[in-house]
C-alpha positions in Angstrom: 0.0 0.0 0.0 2.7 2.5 0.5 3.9 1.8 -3.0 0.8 2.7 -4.1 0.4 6.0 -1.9 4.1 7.2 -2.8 3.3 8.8 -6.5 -0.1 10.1 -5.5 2.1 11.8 -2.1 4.8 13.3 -3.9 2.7 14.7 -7.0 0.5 16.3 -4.1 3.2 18.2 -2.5 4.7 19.3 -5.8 1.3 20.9 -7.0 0.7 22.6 -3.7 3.8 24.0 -4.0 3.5 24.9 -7.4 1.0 27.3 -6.2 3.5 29.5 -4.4 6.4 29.0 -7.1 7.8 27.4 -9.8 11.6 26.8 -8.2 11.1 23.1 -8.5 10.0 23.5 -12.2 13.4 25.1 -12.5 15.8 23.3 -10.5 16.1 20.3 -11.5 18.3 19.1 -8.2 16.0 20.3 -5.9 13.1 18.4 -7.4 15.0 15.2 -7.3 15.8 15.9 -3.9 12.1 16.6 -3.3 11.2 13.6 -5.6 13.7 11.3 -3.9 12.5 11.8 -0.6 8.7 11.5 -1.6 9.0 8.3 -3.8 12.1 6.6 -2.8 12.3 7.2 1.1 9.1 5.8 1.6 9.7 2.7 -0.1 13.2 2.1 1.9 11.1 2.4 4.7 8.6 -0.2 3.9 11.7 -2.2 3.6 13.6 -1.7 6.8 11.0 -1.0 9.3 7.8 -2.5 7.8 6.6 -2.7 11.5 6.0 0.9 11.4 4.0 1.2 7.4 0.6 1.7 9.0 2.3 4.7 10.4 4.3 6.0 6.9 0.7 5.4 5.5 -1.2 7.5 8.0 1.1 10.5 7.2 1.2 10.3 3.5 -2.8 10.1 4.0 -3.0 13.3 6.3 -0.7 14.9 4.5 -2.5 14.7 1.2 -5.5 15.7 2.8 -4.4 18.6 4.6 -2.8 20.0 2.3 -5.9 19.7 0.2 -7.4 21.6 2.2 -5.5 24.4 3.1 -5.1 24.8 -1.2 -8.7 25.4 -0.5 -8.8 28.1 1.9 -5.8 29.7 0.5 -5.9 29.2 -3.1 -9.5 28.7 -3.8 -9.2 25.5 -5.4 -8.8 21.8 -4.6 -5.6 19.7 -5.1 -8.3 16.8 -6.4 -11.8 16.4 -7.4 -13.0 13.1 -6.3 -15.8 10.4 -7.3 -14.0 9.9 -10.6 -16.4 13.3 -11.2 -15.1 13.6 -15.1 -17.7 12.3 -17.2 -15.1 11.6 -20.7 -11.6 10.8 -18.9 -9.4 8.7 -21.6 -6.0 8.4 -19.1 -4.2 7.9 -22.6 -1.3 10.0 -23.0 -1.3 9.1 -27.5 2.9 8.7 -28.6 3.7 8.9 -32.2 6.6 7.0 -32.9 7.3 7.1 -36.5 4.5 5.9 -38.7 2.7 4.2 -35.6 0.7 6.0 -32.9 0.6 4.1 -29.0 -0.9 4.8 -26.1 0.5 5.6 -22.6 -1.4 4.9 -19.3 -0.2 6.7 -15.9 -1.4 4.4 -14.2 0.0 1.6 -15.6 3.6 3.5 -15.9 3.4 4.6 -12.2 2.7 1.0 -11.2 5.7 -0.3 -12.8 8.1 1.9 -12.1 7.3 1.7 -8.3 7.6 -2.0 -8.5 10.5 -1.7 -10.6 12.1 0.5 -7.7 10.8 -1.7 -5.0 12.3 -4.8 -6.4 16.2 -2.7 -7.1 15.6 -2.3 -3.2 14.7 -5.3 -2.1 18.0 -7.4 -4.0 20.2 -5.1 -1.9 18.4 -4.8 1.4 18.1 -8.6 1.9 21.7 -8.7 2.7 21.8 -6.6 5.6 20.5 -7.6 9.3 17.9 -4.5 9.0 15.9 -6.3 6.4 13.2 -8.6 8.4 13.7 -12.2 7.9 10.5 -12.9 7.5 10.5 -11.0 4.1 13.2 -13.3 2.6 12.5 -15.7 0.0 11.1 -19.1 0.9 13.1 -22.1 0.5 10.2 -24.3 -0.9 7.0 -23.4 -0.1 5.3 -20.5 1.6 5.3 -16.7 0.5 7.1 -13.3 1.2 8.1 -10.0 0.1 11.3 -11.6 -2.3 9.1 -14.3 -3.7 6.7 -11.1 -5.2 9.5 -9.3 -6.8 10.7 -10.8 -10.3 6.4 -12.1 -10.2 5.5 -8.7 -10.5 8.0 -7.6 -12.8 6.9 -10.0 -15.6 3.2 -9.3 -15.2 3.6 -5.3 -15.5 6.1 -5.9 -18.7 3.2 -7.8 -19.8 1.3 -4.7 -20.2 3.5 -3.5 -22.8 4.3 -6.5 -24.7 5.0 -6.0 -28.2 2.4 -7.8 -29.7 0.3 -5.9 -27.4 1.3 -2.4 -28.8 1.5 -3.6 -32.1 -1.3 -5.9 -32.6 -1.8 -5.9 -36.6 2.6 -6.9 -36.9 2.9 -9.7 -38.8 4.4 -13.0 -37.9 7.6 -12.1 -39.5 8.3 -9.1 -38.0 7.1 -10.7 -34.9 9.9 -13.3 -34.8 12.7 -10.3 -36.1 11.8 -8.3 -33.0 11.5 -11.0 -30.1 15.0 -12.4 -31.6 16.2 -8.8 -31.4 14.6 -7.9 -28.3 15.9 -11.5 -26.8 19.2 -11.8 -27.3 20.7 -8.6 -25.8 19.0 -9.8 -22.4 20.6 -13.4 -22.6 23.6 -12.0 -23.6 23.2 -9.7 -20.2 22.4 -13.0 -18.4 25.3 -15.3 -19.7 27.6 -11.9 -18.9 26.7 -11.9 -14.9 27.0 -15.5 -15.1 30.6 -15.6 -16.0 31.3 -12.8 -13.5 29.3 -14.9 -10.5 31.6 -17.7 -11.4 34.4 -15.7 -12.0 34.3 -13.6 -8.3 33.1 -16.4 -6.6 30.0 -14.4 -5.5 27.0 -15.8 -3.3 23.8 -17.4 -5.1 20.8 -19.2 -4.3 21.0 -22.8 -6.1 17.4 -23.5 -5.5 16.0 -20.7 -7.6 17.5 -20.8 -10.9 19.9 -23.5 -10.4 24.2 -23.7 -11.2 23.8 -21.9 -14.2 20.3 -19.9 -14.8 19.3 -16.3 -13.8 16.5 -14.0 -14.2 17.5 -12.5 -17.0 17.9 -15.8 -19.2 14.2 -16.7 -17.9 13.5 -13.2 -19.5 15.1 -13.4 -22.4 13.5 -16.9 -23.1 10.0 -15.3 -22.2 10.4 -12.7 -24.3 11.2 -14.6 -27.5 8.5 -16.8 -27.0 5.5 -14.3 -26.1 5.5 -12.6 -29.1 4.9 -16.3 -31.4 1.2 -16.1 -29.2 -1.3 -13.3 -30.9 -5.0 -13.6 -28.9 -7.8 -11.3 -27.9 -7.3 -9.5 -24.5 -9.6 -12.3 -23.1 -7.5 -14.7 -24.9 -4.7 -14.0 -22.9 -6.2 -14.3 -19.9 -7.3 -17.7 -20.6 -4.2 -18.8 -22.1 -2.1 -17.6 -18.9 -4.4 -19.5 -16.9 -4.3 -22.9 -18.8 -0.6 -22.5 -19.3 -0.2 -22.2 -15.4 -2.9 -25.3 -15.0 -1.3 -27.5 -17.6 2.2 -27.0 -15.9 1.0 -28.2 -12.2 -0.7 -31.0 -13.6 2.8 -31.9 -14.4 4.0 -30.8 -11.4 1.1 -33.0 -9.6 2.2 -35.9 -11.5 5.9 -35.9 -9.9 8.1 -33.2 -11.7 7.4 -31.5 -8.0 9.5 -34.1 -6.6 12.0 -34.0 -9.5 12.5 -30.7 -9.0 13.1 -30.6 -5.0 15.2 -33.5 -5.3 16.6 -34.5 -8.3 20.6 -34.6 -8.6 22.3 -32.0 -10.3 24.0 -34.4 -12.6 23.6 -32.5 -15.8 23.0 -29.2 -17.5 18.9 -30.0 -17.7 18.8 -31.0 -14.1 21.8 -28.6 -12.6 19.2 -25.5 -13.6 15.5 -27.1 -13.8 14.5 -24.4 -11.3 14.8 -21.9 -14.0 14.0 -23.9 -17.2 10.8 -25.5 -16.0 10.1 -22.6 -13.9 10.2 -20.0 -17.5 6.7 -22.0 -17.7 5.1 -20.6 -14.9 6.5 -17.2 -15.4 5.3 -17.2 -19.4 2.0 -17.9 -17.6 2.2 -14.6 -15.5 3.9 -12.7 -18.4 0.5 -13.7 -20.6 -2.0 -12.7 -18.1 -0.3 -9.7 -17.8 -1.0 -9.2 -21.3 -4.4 -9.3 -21.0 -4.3 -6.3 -18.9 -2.4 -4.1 -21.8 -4.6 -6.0 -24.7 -7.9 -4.6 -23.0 -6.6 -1.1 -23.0 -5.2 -1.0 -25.9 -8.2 -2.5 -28.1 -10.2 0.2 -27.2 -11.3 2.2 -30.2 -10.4 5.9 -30.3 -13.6 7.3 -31.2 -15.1 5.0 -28.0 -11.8 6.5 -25.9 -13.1 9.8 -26.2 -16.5 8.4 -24.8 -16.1 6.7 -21.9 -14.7 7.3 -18.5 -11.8 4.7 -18.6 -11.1 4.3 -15.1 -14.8 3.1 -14.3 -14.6 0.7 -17.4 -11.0 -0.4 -16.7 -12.1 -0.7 -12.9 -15.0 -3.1 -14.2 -12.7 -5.3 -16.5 -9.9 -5.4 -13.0 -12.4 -6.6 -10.7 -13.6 -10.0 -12.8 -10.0 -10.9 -13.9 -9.1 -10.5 -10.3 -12.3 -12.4 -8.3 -11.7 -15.3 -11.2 -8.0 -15.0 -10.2 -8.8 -15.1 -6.6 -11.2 -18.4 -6.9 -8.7 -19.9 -8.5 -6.4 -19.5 -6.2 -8.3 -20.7 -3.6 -9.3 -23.7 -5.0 -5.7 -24.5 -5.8 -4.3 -23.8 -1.8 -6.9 -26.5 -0.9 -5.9 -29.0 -3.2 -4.3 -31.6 -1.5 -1.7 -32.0 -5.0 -1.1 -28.3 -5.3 -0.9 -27.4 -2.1 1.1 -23.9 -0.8 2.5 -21.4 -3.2 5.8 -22.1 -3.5 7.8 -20.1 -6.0 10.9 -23.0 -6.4 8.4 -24.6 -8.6 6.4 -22.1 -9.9 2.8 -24.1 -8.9 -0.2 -22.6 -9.9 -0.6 -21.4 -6.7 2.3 -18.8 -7.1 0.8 -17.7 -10.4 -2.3 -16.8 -9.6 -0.4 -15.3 -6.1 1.7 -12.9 -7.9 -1.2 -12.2 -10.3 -4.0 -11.5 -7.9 -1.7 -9.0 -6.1 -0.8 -7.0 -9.2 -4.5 -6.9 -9.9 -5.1 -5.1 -6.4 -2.4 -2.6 -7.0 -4.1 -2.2 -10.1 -7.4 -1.3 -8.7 -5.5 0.9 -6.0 -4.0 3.0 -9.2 -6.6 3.2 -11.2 -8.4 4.6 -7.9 -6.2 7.1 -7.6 -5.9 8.2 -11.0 -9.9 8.7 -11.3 -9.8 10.8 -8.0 -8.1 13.4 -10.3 -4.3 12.7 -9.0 -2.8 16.5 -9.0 -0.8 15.7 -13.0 2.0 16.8 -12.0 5.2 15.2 -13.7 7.6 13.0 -11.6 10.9 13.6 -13.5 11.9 10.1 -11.5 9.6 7.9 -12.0 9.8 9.3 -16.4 13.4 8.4 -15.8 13.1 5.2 -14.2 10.2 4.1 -17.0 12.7 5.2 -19.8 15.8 3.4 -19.1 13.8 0.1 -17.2 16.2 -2.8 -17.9 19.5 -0.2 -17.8 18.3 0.4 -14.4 17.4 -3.1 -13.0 21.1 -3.8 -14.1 22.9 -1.2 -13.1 21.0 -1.9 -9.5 22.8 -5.6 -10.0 25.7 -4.7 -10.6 25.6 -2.1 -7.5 24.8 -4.9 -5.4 27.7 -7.1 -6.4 30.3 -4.3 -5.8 28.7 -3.3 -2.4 28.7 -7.0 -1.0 31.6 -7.5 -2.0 33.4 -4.8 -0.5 31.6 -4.9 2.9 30.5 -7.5 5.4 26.9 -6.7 4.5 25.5 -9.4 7.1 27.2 -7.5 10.3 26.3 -3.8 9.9 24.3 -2.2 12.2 20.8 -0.9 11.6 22.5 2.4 11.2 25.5 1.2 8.6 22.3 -0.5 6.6 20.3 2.3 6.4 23.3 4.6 5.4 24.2 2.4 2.4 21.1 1.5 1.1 19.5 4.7 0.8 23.2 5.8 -0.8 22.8 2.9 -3.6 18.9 4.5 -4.3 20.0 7.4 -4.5 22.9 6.6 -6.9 20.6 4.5 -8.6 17.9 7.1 -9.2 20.7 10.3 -9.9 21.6 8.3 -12.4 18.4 7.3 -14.2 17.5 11.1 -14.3 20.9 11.8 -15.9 20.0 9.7 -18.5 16.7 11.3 -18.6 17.6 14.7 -18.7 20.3 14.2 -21.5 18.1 11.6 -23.7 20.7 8.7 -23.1 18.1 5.6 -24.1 20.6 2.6 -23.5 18.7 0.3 -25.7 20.2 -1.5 -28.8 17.1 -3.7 -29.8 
């Protein structure tokens, strides 16, 4: 929840402000400072002291609303209109990029970029003692904060799947671009693989395996996805079979293969991450069905319709279905527990029915008439994604390797982790400012 407060908090403060100046229009350091602390702090609290969020909550809340209210009295006019009171409200920001015109959705951005952020924090805060243990990843079953991460990540990029953006592409130029838009990704993962081996550097056997990583799993997701062309609700059904299909196998013993299997060979050294690509295509579709919907609405009906209330509509069915569905699973003697070592079912529809709420919690507070005011951060973040993720890798390999992460006080933690954010997010804005896109596919 404090995610989903954090953009709605920090475009507040920078609107009331605006009424008084336009400083933070001008200076660009200031606003990040402002921006940092609004955004990022928030979220590295959530992390370290997630005893205390009901509290970070409560003042983002009261803060919002007072200062609502004293724009009122002073100004004359409200920060926000609420009710979703617009009667024609598109949320489509329209891109022309060449000879092809896209859409861009806030909401959808904001979301991704704040899980995008929350997940950089999490892979560094996990090594120090500040981070609660009970947030860690789960060895085989069971769920936490760590298991949500890379879950979420390939559900939002779902949203803005090729194929989605480009529906009419043909198959050739289908297979061209997810080659293209593959291969720099595995040649990222094969990279860190070589420099894990070659520094010796901690890892996790039981989530990847001896030679796998995330970005392999996303580089093999992303050249298959764009071979599958479906209606929005297509998608969603496929996702959903996919994930069913693949714990019928696991039902039928490749669970037990995969907890305890001998790591003999290349197939069984990494079957976490092979067999587990299955479960995370699954997400990756269903997230496509979000994106799909949006995107095969017609422009003339755009203009129409308020698309919050029919975007809130489509969210809540997708997520009750999601929701029985995981329930039915959990009590399933066979299924069992989420456990994200072998991508079950379970964990699918997990991961999925919490991006859904987040969803409805955005869309919210977009149709509530969030003060649009731009978050230079958050544009930055969104426009070098991937850069970013592995820049915040890489960060995390130097740091733990030139301290003894595991022994630092709370103090020490908190120093260095808010340090690598705001590295991190300094330099995603430089890129920004100067139009440095670090992508060759």
């Amino acid at each position: 929840m404090i995610y989903a407060f954090t953009n709605v908090f920090s475009r507040t403060i920078l609107s009331f402000l605006a009424n008084f100046t336009s400083f933070f229009d001008r200076n660009k350091v200031a606003k990040f400072i402002l921006e940092f602390t609004t955004i990022v702090a928030p979220i590295i609290a959530s992390q370290t002291i997630p005893d205390h969020a009901p509290l970070i909550i409560a003042i983002q809340v009261l803060t919002i609303l007072h200062l609502d209210i004293f724009s009122k009295l002073i100004f004359g006019k409200a920060l926000y209109y609420y009710g979703f009171g617009c009667p024609t409200k598109t949320g489509a920001v329209i891109v022309a990029k060449g000879d092809k015109v896209e859409r861009h959705y806030r909401f959808l951005t904001d979301q991704r970029v704040l899980t995008h952020l929350a997940t950089c924090l999490a892979i560094l805060a996990v090594d120090f003692p500040i981070f609660p243990r009970n947030l860690c990843k789960a060895e085989e079953r069971g769920v936490s904060l760590m298991d949500l991460g890379v879950g979420l990540t390939l559900f939002t990029s779902g949203y803005v799947a090729r194929q989605v953006r480009n529906a009419n592409q043909g198959l050739i130029k289908r297979i061209i671009r997810s080659m293209s838009g593959a291969s720099p990704i595995l040649i990222i993962g094969v990279v860190r693989l070589i420099l894990v081996k070659a520094v010796n550097y901690q890892e996790h056997v039981s989530e990847y395996g001896v030679h796998w990583n995330f970005f392999i799993t996303l580089s093999v997701v992303s050249f298959v996805a764009p071979f599958i062309r479906l209606s929005p609700n297509g998608y969603f059904i496929a996702g959903i079979g996919l994930a069913l299909v693949y714990q019928a196998f696991l039902s039928l013993g490749l669970d037990n293969y995969i907890l305890y299997a001998p790591r003999d060979n290349f197939f069984s050294a990494n079957r976490e991450g092979i067999l587990g690509t299955v479960g995370y295509l699954a997400i990756y579709i269903i997230g496509m069905s979000v994106g799909a919907f949006l995107q095969s609405i017609p422009d003339a009906k755009l203009k129409e319709i308020n698309i919050y209330k029919v975007f809130l509509r489509h969210i809540v069915w997708k997520l009750l279905v999601i929701l029985a569905l995981l329930l039915i699973c959990i009590n399933i003697p066979a299924i069992g527990e989420v456990s994200k070592r072998m991508m079950n079912a379970s964990y699918v529809f997990w991961v999925c029915l919490h991006d859904l709420l987040l969803l409805i919690v955005w869309t919210t507070n977009e149709g509530a008439d969030i003060p649009n005011r731009k978050l230079d951060l958050l544009e930055a973040v969104n426009f070098n994604q991937l850069i970013v993720f592995l820049v915040a890798n890489n960060l995390t390999g130097a740091i733990n390797l030139t301290f003894k992460t595991i022994y630092m006080s709370d103090i020490e933690s908190l120093i260095i982790i808010t340090g690598y954010m705001f590295l991190l997010s300094a330099f995603a804005l430089i890129l920004y400012y100067r139009r440095w896109r670090i992508k060759f596919w």
